[in-house]
C-alpha positions in Angstrom: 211.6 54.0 170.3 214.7 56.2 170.6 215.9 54.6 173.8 219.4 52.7 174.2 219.3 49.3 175.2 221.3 50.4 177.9 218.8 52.4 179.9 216.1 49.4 179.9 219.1 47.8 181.6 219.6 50.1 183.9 215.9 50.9 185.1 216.1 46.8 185.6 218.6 47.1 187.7 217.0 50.2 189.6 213.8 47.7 190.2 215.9 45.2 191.6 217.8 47.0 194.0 214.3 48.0 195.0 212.6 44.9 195.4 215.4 42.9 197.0 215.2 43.9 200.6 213.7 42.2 203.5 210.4 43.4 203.8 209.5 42.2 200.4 207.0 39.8 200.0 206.4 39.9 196.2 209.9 40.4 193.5 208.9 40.2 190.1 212.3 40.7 188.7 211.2 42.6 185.6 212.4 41.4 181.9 216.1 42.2 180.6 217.9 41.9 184.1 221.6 41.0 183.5 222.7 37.7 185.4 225.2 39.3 187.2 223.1 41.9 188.5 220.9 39.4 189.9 223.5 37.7 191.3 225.2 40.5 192.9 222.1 41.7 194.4 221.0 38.1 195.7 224.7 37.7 197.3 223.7 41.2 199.1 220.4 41.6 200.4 218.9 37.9 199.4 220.0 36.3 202.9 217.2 38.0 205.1 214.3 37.5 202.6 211.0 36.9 203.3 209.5 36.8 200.0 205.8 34.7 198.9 206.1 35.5 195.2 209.3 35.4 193.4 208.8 35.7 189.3 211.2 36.1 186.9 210.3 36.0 182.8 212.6 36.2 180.1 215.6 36.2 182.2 219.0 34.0 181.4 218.7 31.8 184.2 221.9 29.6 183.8 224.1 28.5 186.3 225.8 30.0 189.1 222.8 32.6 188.6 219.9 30.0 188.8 221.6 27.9 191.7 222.1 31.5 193.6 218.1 32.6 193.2 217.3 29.0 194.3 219.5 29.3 197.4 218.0 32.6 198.6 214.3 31.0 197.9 215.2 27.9 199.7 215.7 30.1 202.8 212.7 31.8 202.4 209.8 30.3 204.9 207.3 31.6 203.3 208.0 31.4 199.8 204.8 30.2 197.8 205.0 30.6 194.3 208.1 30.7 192.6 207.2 31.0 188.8 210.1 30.8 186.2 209.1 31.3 182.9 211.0 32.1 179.4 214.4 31.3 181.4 216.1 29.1 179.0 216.2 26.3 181.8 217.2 23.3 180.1 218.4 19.5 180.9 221.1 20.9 182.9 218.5 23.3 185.2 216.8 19.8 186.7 219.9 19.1 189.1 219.4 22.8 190.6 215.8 22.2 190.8 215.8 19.0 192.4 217.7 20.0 194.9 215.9 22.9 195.6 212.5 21.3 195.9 214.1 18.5 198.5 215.3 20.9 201.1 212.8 20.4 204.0 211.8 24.0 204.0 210.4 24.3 200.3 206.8 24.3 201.0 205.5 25.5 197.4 201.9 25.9 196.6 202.5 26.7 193.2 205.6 26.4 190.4 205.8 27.5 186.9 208.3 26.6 184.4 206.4 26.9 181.1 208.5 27.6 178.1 211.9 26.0 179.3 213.2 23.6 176.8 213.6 21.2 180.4 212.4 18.0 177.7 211.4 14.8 179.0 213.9 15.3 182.1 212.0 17.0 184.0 211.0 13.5 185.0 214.1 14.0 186.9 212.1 16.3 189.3 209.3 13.5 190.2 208.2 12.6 192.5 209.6 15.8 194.4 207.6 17.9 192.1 204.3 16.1 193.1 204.8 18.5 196.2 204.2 21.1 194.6 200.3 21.9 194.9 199.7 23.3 191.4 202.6 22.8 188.9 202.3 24.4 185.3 204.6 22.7 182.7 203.5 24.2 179.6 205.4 23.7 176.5 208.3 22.7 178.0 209.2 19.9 175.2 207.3 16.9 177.2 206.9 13.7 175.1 204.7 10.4 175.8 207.6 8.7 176.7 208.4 11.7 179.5 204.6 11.3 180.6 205.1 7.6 181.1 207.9 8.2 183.3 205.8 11.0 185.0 203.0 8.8 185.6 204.9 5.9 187.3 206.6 7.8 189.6 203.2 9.7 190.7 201.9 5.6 191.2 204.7 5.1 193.1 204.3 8.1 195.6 200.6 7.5 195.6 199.9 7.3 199.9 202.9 9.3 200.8 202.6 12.6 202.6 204.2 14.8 200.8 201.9 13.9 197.7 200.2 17.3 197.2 199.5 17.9 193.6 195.9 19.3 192.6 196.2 21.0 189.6 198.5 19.7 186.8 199.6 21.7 183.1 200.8 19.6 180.2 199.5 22.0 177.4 201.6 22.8 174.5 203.8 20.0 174.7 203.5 17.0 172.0 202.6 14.5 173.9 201.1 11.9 170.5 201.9 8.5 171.1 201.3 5.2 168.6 203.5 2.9 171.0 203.3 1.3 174.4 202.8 4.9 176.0 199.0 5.5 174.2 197.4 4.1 177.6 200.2 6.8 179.8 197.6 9.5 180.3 194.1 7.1 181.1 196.8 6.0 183.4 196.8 8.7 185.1 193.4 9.9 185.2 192.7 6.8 187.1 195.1 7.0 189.7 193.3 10.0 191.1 190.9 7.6 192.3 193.6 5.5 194.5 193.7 6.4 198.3 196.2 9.4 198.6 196.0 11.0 195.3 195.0 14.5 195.7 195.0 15.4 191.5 192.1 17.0 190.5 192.8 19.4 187.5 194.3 18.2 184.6 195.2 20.7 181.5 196.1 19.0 178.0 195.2 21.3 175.9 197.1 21.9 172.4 198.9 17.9 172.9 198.2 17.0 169.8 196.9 13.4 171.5 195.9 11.1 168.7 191.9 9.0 168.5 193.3 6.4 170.2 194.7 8.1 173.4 191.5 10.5 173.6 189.4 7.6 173.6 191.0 5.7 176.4 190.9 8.9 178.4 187.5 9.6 177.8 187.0 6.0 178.8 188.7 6.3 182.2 187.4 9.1 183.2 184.3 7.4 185.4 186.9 6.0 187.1 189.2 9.2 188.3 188.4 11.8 190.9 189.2 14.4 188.7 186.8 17.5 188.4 188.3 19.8 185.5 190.0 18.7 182.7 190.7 20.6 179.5 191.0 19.7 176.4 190.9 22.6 173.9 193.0 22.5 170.6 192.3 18.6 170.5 189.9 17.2 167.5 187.2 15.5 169.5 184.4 14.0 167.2 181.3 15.6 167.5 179.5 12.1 167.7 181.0 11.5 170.7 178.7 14.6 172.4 175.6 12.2 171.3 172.8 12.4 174.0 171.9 8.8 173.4 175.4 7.3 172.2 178.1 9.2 172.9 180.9 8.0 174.9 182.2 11.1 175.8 178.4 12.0 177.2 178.2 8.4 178.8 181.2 8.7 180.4 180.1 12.3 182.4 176.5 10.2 182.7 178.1 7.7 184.7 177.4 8.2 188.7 180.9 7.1 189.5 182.2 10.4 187.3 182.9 13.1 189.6 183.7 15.9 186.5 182.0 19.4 187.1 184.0 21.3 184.2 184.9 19.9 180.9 186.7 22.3 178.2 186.5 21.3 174.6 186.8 24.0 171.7 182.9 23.2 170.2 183.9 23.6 166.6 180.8 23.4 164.3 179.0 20.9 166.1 177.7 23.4 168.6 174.3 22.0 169.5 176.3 18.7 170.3 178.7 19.7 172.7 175.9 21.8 174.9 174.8 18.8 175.5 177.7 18.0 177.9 176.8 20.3 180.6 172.6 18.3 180.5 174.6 15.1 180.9 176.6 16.6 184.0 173.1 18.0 185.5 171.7 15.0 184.6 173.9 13.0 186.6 174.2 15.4 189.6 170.5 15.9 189.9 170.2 11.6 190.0 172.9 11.7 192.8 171.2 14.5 195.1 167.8 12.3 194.4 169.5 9.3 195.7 171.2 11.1 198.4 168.0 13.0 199.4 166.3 9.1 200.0 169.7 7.3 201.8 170.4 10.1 203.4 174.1 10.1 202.7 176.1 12.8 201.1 178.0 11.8 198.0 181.7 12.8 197.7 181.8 15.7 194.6 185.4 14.9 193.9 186.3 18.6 195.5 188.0 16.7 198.2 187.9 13.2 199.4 186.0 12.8 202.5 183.7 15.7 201.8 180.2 15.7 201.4 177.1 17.8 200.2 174.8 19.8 202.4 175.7 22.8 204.4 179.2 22.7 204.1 179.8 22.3 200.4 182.0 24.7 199.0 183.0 26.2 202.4 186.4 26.8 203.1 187.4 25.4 206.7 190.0 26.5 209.0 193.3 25.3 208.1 192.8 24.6 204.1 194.0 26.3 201.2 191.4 29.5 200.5 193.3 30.0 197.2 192.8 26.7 196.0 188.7 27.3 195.8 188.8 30.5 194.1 189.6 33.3 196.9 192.8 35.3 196.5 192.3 36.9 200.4 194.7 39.9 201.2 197.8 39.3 202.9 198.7 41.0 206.4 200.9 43.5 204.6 198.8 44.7 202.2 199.7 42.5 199.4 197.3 40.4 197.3 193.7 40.4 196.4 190.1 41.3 197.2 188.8 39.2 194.8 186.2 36.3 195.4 182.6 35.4 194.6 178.9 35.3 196.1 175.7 33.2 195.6 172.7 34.6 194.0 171.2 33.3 197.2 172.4 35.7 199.7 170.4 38.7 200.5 172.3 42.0 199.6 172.5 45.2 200.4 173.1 47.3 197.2 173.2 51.0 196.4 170.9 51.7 193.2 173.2 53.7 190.7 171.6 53.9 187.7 168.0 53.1 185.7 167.4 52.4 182.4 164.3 51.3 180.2 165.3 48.0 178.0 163.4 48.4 174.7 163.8 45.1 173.9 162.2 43.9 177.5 159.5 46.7 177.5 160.9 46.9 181.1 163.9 48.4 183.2 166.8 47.8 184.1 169.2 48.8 187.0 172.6 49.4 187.9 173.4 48.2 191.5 176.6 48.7 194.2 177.1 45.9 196.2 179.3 46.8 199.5 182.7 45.1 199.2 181.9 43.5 196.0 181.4 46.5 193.5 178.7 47.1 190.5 175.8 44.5 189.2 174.7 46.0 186.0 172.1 45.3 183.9 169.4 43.5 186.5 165.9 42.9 185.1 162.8 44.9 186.8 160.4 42.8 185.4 157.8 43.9 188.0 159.0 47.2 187.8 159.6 47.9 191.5 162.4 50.7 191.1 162.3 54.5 189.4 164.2 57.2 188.8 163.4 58.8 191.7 165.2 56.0 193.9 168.3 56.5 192.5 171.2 57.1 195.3 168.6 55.1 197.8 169.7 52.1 199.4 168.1 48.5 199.2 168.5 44.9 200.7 167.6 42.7 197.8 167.8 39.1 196.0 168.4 38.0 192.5 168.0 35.2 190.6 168.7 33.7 187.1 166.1 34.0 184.4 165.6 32.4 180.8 165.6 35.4 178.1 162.5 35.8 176.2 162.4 34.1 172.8 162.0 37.4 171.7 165.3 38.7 173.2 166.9 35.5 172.3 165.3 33.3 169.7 168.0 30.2 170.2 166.8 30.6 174.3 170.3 30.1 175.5 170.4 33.5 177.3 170.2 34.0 181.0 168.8 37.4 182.8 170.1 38.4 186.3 166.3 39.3 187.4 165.5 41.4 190.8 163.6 38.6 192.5 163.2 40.9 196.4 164.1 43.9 197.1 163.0 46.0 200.1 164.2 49.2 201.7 168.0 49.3 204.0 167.5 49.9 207.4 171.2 49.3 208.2 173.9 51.2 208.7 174.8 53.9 206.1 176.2 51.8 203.1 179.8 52.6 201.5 180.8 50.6 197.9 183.3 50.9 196.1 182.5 51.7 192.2 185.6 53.3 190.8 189.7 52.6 191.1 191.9 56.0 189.5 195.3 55.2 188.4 196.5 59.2 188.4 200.1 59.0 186.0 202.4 61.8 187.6 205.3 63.1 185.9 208.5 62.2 187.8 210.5 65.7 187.2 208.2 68.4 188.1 204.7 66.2 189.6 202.7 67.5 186.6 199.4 65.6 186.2 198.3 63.7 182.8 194.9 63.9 181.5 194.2 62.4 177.9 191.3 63.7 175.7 188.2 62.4 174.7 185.7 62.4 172.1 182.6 62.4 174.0 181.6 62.9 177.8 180.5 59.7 179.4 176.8 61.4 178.9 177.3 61.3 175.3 178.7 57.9 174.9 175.6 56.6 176.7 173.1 58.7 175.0 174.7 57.8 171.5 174.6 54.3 172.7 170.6 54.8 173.4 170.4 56.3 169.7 171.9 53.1 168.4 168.4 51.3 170.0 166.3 51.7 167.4 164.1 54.4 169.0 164.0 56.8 165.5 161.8 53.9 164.2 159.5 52.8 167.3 159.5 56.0 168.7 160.8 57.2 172.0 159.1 54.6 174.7 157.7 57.1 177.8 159.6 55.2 180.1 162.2 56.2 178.7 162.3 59.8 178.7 163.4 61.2 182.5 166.7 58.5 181.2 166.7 60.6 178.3 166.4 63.9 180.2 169.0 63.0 183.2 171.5 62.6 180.5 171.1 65.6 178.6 171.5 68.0 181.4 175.1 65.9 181.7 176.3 66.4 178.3 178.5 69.0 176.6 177.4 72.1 174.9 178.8 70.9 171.5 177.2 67.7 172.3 173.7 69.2 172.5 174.6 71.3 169.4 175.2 68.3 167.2 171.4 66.8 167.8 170.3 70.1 166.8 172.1 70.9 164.0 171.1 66.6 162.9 167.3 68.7 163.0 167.9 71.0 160.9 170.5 69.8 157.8 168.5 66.4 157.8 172.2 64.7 158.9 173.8 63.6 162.2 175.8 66.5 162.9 179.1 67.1 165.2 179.7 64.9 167.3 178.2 61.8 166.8 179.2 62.1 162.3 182.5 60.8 163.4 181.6 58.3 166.5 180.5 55.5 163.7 176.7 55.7 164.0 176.4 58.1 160.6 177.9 56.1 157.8 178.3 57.4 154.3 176.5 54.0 153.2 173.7 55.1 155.5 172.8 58.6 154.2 169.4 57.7 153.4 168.6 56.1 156.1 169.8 59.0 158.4 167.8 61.8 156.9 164.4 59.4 157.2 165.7 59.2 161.4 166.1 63.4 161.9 163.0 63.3 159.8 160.8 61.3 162.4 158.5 62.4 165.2 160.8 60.3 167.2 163.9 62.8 166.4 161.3 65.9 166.7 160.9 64.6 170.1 164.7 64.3 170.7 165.3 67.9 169.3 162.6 69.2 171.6 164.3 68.1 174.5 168.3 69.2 173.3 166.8 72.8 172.9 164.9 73.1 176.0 167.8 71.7 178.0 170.1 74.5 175.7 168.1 77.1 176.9 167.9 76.4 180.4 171.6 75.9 180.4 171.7 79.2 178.7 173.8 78.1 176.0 171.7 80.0 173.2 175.3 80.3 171.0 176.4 77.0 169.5 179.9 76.1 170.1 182.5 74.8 168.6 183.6 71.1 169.3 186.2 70.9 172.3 187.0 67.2 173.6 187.0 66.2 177.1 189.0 64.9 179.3 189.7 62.1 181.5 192.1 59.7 183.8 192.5 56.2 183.5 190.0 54.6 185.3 188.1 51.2 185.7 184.4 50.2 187.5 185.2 47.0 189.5 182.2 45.2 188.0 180.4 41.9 189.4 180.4 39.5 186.4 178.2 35.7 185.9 180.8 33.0 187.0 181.8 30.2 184.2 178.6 27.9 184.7 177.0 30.4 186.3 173.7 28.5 185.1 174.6 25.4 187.2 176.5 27.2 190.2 174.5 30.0 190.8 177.5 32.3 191.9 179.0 35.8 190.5 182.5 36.4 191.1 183.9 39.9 191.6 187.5 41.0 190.2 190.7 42.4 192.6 190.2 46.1 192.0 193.8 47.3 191.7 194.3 43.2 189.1 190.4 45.1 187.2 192.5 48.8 186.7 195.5 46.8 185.7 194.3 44.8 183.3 192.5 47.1 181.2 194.9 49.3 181.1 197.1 47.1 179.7 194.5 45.9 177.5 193.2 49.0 176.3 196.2 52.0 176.7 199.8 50.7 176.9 201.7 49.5 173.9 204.3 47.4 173.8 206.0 45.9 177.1 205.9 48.8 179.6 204.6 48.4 182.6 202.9 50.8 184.9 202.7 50.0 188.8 201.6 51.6 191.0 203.8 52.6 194.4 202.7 52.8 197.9 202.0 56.1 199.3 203.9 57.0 202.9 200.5 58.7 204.1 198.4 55.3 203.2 200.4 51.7 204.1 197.4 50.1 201.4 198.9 52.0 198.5 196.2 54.1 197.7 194.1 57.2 198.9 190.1 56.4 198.8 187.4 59.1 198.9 184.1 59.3 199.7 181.0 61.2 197.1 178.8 63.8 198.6 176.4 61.5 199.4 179.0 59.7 201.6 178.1 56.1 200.2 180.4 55.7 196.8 183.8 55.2 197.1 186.6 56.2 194.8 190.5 54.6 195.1 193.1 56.5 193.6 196.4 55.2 192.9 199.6 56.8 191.9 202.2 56.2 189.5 205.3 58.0 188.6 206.5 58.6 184.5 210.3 58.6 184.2 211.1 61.8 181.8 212.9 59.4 179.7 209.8 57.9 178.3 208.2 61.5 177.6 209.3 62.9 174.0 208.4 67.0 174.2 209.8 67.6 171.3 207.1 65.3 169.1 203.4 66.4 170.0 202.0 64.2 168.2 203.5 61.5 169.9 205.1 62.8 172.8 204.5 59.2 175.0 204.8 56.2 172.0 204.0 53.7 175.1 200.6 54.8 175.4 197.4 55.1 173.2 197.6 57.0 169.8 197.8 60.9 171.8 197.1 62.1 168.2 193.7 61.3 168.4 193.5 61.9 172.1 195.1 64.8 173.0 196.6 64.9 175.9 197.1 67.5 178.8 199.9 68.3 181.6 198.1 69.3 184.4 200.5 71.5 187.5 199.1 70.2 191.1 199.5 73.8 192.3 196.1 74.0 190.0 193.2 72.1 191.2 190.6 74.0 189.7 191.7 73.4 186.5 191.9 70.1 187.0 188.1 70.1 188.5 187.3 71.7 185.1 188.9 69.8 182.7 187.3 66.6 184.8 183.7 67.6 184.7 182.4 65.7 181.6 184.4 62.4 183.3 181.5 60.1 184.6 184.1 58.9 187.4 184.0 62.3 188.4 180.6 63.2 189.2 179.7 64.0 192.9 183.4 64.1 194.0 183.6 67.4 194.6 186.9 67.4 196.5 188.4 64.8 194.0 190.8 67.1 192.1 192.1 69.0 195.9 193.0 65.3 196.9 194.9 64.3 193.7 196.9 67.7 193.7 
């Protein structure tokens, strides 16, 4: 708000001249470029590129400008994506694009062109485009009549080398046929079982496919390699999830089907539909039987040729990582960490946290994994590990667990239990647990902080409060948890439980946190007035006293960065293929900052350091086993209004209710003291010298 149209212009055009040099692997040439700017910058710098990624979005992308990006890419060897979306391609764009993906050096391993208005001749492209490994062509105006066109050509390069196409889009286009085109799509499904036809992910959801062409897909699906398809958005009749009759449930039943993921939206009919994953089981568990007596490995549709046994779901030299689910760092420091692990392996994890789980009547623990990041929440259901092992190293094993029915009484939910765990003898252990993005101002290097309601003590302990303990009492397990945060929390924090003890209401701060509700008065004067919340009390005072914080204080807010736990979550299916996947932890920070703090369209990324050729600095806790990455990004003055306090940064969250702080670099113990209530924080003692 406030800023010419101009300026967003011109900072486009400052991001291209920066991203269109030779070194560059990845240009994402940001929203609002003029056409001739890209044009003018391709003519000078595009010649010598040697880019992977090229992505433009919401760009005019007519001709000359789209025949001169296309040039430059075609001369790029290593150009693997190239993802146009929001472009305003249309009928015209195909010639350009056909040529471009015909040149002998186009080697793409994925294209995007959702969102063009390209219609039904984008059939012009085929069978060229089946080249492409993954190919995304959602809502581009596709019709049946398009698909049928689609379709024969794919027949007709069915057995030729170049046919390469795993993964293929269709969502969002209408694609409902009541002529000679209803049969286009089963079709297709079974031509992935021909010799030479490498599709094995098809994506139809929101087609608006009528009964008649569901059901002939649904019927053709034992006879397809396919191993994902979705379907979401498409009105599939709940009888059709039958154990005993359906024909969507025979059809995955059938030994010939090789489908491992199936996406339907479940609608009412939510029993049914779980009955879709049993019948995939069901069928898999036959096969390994019949395998286990022949002695033969059974294809699994993955990739033709390939069996079960030790090498399933092993990447081998020369094949496509990506395509399985590993996004591996390039040489330069671009890309991902992310990837996943079996519950199977034995790991060696730093215990962060423990917890007693009410609901269990047993505890629970936080773990770091080296090179994978946090595993929260694992079961103790023998109890092996105390407080007093926190900060101690383990090897250990987990496993998968039904819930108790009295955790959950529809005994759908899965625990991550500690199945082993013995001491580390190894060498000293370093994980990663926490990625800083540190926003500098660009003019004079001042540091932001934003304020905060509670410290990360008092979140957690107000979290514990909200457990039901003022009616069952404080569990003894519980209280060193109880204790360990206490001696973490604010002065005002600790005042608030003591003033709930004596005016028979939750006092500052937790009155305007949500857990004391007008509608809830009663309820909250029987809590302060239980032996539970006697118990509480008793512990705030004598941690006030040895504190020596006699005098209560006044409310003051913390503060804190924007910062993100790169967290090991359950992968989809988790129950069938045992694996947990870990998250990219510069993609983790990104996301939920763009999720949780920026507004609008603006984009924060974060620039490579000259000291550090990865882009970030990483530090090491007292303890020398946690690691911390901090990465930097600049805030043009443009975007900062001084003259509204209220408001000063409209981009990011409400700064009304989070008060925000300029911090100079020449001051790192102010910084250190304005960070101490931050949970990301603790034991980095040297944390604010290296951000200043």
């Amino acid at each position: 708000p406030g800023l010419p149209l101009e300026w967003f212009h011109t900072q486009a055009r400052c991001l291209l001249q920066e991203l269109v040099h030779p070194g560059a692997s990845d240009m994402r040439i940001a929203a609002g470029t003029q056409p001739w700017d890209l044009t003018a910058a391709l003519d000078c710098g595009g010649s010598s590129w040697k880019a992977r990624r090229v992505q433009a979005k919401f760009l005019d992308l007519q001709s000359p400008c789209l025949k001169a990006l296309l040039s430059v890419c075609s001369r790029c060897e290593f150009l693997s994506t190239l993802h146009l979306e929001c472009c305003g391609l249309g009928p015209a764009s195909c010639g350009p694009l056909l040529g471009f993906l015909s040149k002998d050096r186009v080697s793409l391993q994925k294209l995007v062109l959702d969102r063009n208005p390209l219609g039904d001749d984008i059939a012009q492209l085929c069978p060229k485009l089946f080249s492409v490994a993954d190919v995304s062509l959602t809502q581009v105006g596709l019709t049946s009549a398009g698909t049928a066109l689609m379709v024969e050509q794919l027949r007709r390069s069915i057995g030729s080398p170049t046919l390469r196409t795993r993964t293929l889009c269709l969502a969002w286009n209408d694609l409902a046929a009541h002529d000679v085109h209803v049969c286009s799509l089963s079709t297709l499904v079974k031509l992935t079982r021909e010799e030479g036809c490498s599709l094995r992910k098809l994506l139809l959801d929101h087609t608006r496919l009528l009964p008649s062409q569901l059901e002939t897909l649904v019927l053709a699906l034992p006879d397809s390699k396919l191993v994902e398809v979705s379907l979401h958005g498409l009105l599939i009749p709940s009888e059709w999830a039958d154990r005993a009759t359906g024909k969507l449930v025979r059809a995955l039943k059938d030994p010939r089907c090789c489908m491992r993921k199936i996406h339907v939206d479940r609608g009412e009919s939510t029993e049914a539909f779980d009955s879709l994953w049993s019948a995939v089981k069901m069928r898999d568990a036959q096969g390994a039987a019949s395998d286990s007596r022949t002695g033969q490995g059974k294809g699994n549709g993955m990739d033709q040729g390939k069996g079960r046994g030790k090498d399933r779901g092993k990447v081998k030299s020369g094949t496509r990582g990506n395509e399985m689910g590993m996004w591996k760092r390039d040489a330069d420091g671009e890309g991902g960490e992310a990837g996943s692990f079996s519950l199977d392996e034995i790991l060696p994890v730093l215990l962060r946290n423990v917890f007693w789980d009410i609901k269990r009547s047993t505890f629970v623990a936080d773990f770091l994994a080296q090179g994978k990041g946090a595993i929260n929440s694992v079961v103790l259901w023998n109890n092996e590990l105390r407080d007093q092992d926190i900060g101690s190293s383990f090897v250990a094993e987990l496993t998968l667990k039904k819930a108790p029915r009295y955790v959950d009484k529809d005994g759908k939910a899965t625990d991550l239990v500690l199945k082993i765990v013995h001491p580390y003898s190894g060498a000293p252990l370093q994980c990663l647990e926490t990625c800083r993005l540190v926003l500098v101002r660009e003019s004079n290097k001042d540091l932001l902080l934003l304020g905060y309601r509670l410290s990360s003590a008092g979140a957690l302990f107000l979290g514990l409060l909200r457990k039901v303990w003022v009616v069952k009492g404080i569990p003894p397990q519980a209280v060193p948890s109880v204790e360990r945060l206490l001696t973490k929390m604010t002065a005002s924090e600790i005042e608030g439980i003591l003033a709930a003890d004596t005016s028979g209401q939750l006092g500052e701060p937790f009155v305007s946190e949500g857990f004391a509700e007008a509608s809830s008065i009663a309820w909250r004067c029987a809590a302060v007035q239980s032996p539970a919340w006697a118990v509480l009390a008793g512990m705030a005072r004598r941690q006030r006293v040895a504190c020596g914080e006699a005098a209560p204080q006044l409310p003051q807010p913390c503060f804190r960065m924007l910062t993100n736990k790169v967290v090991c979550n359950m992968q989809a299916g988790v129950r069938h293929t045992n694996l947990m996947e870990y998250p990219d932890p510069l993609e983790s920070l990104l996301t939920v900052v763009h999720m949780n703090t920026l507004r609008g369209s603006v984009k924060i990324l974060p620039f490579g350091l000259s000291s550090s050729p990865t882009g970030y600095t990483q530090m090491t806790d007292v303890s020398g086993q946690i690691l911390q990455r901090l990465y930097f990004c600049s805030i043009p003055d443009e975007l900062i209004d001084d003259g509204n306090p209220e408001m000063p940064m409209p981009w990011l969250l409400p700064t009304a209710a989070n008060p925000h702080v300029w911090v100079s670099p020449s001051q790192p113990e102010r910084l250190a003291s304005l960070l101490q209530h931050e949970a990301a924080s603790e034991g980095f003692d040297g944390l604010a010298h290296a951000i200043c």
